[in-house]
C-alpha positions in Angstrom: 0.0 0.0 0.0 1.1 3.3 -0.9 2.2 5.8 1.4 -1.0 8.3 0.3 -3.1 5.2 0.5 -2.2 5.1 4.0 -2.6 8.2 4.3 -5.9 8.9 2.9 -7.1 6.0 5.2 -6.2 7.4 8.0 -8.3 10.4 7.3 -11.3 8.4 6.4 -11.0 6.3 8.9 -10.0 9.0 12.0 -12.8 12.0 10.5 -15.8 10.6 11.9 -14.2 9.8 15.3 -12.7 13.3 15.7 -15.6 14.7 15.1 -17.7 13.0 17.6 -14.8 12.8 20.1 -15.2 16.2 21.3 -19.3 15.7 22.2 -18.6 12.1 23.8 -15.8 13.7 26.0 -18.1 16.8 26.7 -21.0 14.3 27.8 -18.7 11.9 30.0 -17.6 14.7 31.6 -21.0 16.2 32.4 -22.5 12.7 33.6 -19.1 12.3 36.0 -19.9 15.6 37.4 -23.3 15.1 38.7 -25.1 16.6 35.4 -26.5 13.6 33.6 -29.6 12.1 33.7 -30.1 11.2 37.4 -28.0 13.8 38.8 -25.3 11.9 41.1 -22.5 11.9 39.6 -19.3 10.2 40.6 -17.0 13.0 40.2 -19.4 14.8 42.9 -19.0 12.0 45.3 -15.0 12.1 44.5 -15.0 15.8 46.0 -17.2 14.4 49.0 -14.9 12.5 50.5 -11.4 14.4 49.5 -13.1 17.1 51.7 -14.4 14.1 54.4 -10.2 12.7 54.1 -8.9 16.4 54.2 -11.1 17.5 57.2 -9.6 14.2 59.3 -6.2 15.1 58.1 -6.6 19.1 59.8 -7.6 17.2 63.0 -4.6 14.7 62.9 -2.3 17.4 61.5 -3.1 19.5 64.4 -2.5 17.0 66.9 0.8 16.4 65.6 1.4 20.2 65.9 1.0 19.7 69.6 2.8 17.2 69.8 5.7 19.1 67.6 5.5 22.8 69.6 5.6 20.3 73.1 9.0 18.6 71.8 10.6 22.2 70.5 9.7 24.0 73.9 11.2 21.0 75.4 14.1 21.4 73.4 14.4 25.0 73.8 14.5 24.4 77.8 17.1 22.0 77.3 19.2 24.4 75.8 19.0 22.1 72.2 20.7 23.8 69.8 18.1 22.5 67.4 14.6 23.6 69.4 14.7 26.6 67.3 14.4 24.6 64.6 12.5 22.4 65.4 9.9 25.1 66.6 10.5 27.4 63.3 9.3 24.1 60.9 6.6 22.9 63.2 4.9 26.7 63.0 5.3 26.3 59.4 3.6 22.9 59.5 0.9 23.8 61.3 -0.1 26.6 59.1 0.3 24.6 56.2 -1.9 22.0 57.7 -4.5 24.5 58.9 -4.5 26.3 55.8 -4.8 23.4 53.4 -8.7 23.3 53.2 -8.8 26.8 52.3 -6.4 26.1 49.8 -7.8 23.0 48.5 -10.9 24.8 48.1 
């Protein structure tokens, strides 16, 4: 077969799916995200629970701050070299972790 054989082929056979591609995609997308025909979409319920996992994660982050500002201070009144350190990146983690929802959202 000739390379404009191929060629032309290719077009024929490719032209009807790129032109339909772009309305299949369009309606996946809209069904995923809650706008088809019934109205739950899994995309939706996706979100749901990265917010339900990222609220659990503020509440363990937080704890972990705690735990992180108790071992600095003791640090700090151990004359540790390194409690400033250690305090400086657990502020930083903290507001990372606190600020992360608002970020995410």
């Amino acid at each position: 077969m000739s390379r404009t054989r191929r060629h032309i082929l290719t077009v024929l056979t490719l032209t009807p799916v790129l032109t339909a591609g772009p309305k299949l995609v369009a309606a996946a997308l809209e069904t995923a995200a809650g706008g088809g025909g019934n109205g739950s979409g899994g995309f939706s319920a996706f979100v749901s629970f990265l917010d339900n996992v990222a609220t659990y994660l503020v509440y363990v982050g937080a704890a972990a701050g705690v735990l992180g500002l108790i071992a600095a201070g003791g640090m700090l009144i151990a004359g540790s070299p390194e409690g400033g350190k250690w305090l400086t990146r657990t502020v930083i983690g903290v507001g990372i972790v606190l600020l992360a929802k608002g970020i995410m959202a």
